[in-house]
N, C-alpha and C positions, 0 to 999 in steps of 0.2 A: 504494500500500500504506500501511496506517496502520502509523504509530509508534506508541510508548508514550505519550508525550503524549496524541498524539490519542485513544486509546483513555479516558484517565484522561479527557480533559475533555470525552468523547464522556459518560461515565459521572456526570461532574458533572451534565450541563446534564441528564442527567434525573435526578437528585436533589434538585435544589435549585427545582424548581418551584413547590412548594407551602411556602414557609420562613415561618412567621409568628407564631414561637414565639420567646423570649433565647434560648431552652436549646433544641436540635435534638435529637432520637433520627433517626439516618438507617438506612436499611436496606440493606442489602449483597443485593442481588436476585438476579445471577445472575456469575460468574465462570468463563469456560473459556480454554483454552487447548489449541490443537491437540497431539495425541499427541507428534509430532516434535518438538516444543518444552517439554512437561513435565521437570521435575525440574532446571528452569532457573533456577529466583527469579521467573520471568517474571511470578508469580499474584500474588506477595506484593509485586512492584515495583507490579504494577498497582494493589491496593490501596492501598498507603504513597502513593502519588503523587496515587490518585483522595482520600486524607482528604487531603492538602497542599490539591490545589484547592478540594475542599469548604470545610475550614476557611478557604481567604481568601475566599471566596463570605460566609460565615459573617459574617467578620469586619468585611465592605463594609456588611452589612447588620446591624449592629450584634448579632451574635446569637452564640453558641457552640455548638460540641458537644457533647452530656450523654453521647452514646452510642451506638452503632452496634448492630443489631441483624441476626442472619443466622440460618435455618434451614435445615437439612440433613437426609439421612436419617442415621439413627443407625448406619448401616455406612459411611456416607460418609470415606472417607479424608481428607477437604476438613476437615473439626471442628481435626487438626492444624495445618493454614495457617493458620483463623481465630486458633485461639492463639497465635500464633507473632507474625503479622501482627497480631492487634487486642489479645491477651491475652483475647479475648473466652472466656467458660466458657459451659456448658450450666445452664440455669436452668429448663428444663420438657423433657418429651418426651412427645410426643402419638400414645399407640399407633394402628398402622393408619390413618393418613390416610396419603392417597395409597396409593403401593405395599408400605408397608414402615412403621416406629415413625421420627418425625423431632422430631430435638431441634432447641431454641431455643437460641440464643447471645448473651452480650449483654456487650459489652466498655462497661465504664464507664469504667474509664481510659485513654483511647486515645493510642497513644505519639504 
């Protein structure tokens, strides 16, 4: 069974693929967490943990985070974590793609 660890720097090693920039914008792709397990921290540990290892990925390779970027749909209860977790806010909302209106999120100061 994976730990939290593993999970976070399951989630590093594919972010940091492509790093060739001082300043990174990273993208927050996809986040779940089984039913039995929500309303744990469990989502907002996973994050906080995956930018720790990001950032020292970052830092090996001489470069920084500028900014984390995540889209949701716009009834997605998930918009509250990213704030919570990233400070990240809504900056665009794209009607009708996909199933439903999905907003853009974009934390620039990331704790």
């Amino acid at each position: 069974m994976l730990g939290t660890q593993d999970l976070a720097l399951f989630v590093v090693a594919g972010l940091l693929l492509n790093v060739f920039r001082a300043q990174a914008v990273v993208e927050l792709a996809q986040i779940a967490v089984a039913a039995e397990h929500r309303r744990q921290g469990i989502a907002e540990a996973l994050i906080r943990r995956s930018l720790e290892e990001v950032e020292k990925e970052l830092t090996a390779r001489s470069a920084t985070l500028k900014a984390v970027f995540v889209s949701t749909r716009s009834d997605n209860g998930a918009q509250k974590l990213y704030r919570k977790a990233l400070g990240a806010e809504v900056v665009a909302t794209i009607s009708s793609l996909y199933s439903g209106d999905e907003v853009l999120m974009v934390a620039r100061k990331v704790p």
